[in-house]
Structures are given as structure tokens and as C-alpha cells.
C-alpha positions as CSV (number, residue, x, y, z in Angstrom):
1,X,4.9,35.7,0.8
2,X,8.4,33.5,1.0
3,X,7.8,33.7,4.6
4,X,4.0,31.6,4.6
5,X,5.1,28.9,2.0
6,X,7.8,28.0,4.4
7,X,5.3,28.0,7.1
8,X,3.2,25.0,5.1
9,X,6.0,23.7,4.0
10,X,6.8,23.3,7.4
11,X,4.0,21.1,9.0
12,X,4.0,18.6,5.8
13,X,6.1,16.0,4.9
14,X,5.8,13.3,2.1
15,X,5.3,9.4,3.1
16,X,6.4,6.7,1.2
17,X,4.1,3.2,0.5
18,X,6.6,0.7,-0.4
19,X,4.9,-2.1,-3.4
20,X,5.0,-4.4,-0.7
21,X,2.8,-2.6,1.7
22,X,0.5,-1.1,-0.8
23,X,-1.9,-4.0,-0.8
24,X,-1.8,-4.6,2.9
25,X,-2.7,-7.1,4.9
26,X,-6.7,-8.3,5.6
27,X,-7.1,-8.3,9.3
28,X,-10.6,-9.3,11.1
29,X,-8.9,-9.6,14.8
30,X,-7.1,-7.2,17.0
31,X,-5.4,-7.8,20.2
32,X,-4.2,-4.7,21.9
33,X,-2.2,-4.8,25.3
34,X,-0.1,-2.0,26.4
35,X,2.6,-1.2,29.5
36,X,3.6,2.1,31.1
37,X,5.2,2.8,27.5
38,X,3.8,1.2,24.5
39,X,0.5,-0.3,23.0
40,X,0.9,-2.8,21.1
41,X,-1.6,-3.6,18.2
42,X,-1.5,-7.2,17.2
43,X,-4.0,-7.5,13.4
44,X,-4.4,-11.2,12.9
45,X,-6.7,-13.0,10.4
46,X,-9.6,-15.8,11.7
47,X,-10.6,-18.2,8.9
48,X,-13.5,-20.8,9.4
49,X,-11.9,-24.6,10.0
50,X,-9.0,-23.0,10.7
51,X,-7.8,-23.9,14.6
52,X,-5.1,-21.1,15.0
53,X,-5.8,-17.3,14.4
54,X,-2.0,-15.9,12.6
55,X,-1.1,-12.4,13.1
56,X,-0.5,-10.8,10.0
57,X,0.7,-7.4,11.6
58,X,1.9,-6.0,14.5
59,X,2.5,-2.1,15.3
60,X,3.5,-0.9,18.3
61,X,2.7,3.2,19.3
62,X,4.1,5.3,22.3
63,X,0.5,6.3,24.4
64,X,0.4,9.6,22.6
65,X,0.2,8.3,19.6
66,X,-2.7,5.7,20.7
67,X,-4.2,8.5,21.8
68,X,-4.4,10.0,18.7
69,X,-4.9,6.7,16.8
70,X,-8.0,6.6,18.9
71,X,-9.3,10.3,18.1
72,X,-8.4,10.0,13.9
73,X,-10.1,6.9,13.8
74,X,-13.4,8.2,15.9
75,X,-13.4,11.2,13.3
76,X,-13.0,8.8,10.0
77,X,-16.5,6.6,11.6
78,X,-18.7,9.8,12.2
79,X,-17.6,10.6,8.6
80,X,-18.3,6.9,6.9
81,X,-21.3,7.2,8.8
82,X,-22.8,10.7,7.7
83,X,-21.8,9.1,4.1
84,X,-23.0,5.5,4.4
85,X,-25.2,5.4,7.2
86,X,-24.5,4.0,10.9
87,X,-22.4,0.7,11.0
88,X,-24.8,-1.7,12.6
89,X,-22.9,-4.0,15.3
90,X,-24.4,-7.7,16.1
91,X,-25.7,-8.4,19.7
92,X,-22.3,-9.9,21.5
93,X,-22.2,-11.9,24.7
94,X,-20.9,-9.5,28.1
95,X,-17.3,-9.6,27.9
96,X,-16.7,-10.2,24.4
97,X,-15.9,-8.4,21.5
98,X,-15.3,-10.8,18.8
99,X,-17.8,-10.3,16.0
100,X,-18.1,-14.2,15.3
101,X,-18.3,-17.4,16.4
102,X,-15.5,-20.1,15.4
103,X,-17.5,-22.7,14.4
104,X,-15.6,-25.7,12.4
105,X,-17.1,-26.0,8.8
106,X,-17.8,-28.3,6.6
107,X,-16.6,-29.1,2.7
């Protein structure tokens, strides 16, 4: 019985959320590039009138753990999905991902 608790004891470990991470950071732009060794993730914030788009986060992964990025995050929207129903994506122009257009505003 000793022998199996130090089996799951083995493939968990505890993670710490600092008070200053806990809230995070809102983020509705990503700008990924990547060499023969890293990706590099690059979460900025767009805000309307505002000419200059500032990255609020940057985390860099080794192509394994992109990899796996990519296959946990698949997995989380095929769960959100069968709980809240398909995420409905807007008609974008060829080439373009961006889910807006930058339009200056007025006051």
C-alpha cells in the first residue's frame, strides 16, 4: 500500500500563484513566432483609439511543450463547448486572424 501512494505522489507536484499573478493579465492579441528551439508567445492588449497594441505578457516554451500547449488547449474547447455550445467565430478576410477591426473612436 506504501508502495502506490509513492507512485501518485510521484507524478504530482504543487504550483504556486504568486498575488501578483493571480489576477492576470487581459489579453485579446497573440503574436507567436518560433526558431529551431523556442515559440514564443507574445499576449498584448488592443484598445479602441489607441494607435499602439502593448504586450502585456510574453512566455516562451521549448516545441514540446507547444505541442502540448496546443493538444490541452484543443481538449479545454471541445469541453467549453459540449458545456456552452460551439464558440461562433466572425467571417475574417483571407490571411487574417484578428477578430477586429482598429477603427479610431469617437468621445
Amino acid at each position: 500500500m506504501e508502495n502506490n501512494n509513492n507512485k501518485q505522489q510521484q507524478g504530482q507536484f504543487q504550483i504556486e500563484l504568486p498575488q501578483e499573478v493571480a489576477q492576470g493579465e487581459y489579453a485579446n492579441f497573440a503574436i507567436i513566432t518560433h526558431s529551431s528551439s523556442d515559440f514564443v508567445l507574445d499576449f498584448a492588449r488592443i484598445l479602441p483609439g489607441v494607435p499602439k497594441a502593448m504586450v502585456k505578457s510574453r512566455v516562451i516554451l521549448a516545441p514540446e511543450h507547444a505541442k502540448r500547449l496546443l493538444v490541452a488547449l484543443k481538449d479545454n474547447i471541445v469541453r467549453y463547448e459540449n458545456t456552452f455550445g460551439t464558440i461562433k467565430l466572425p467571417q475574417q478576410e483571407k490571411g487574417t486572424i484578428a477578430p477586429f477591426n482598429i477603427n479610431k473612436g469617437e468621445a
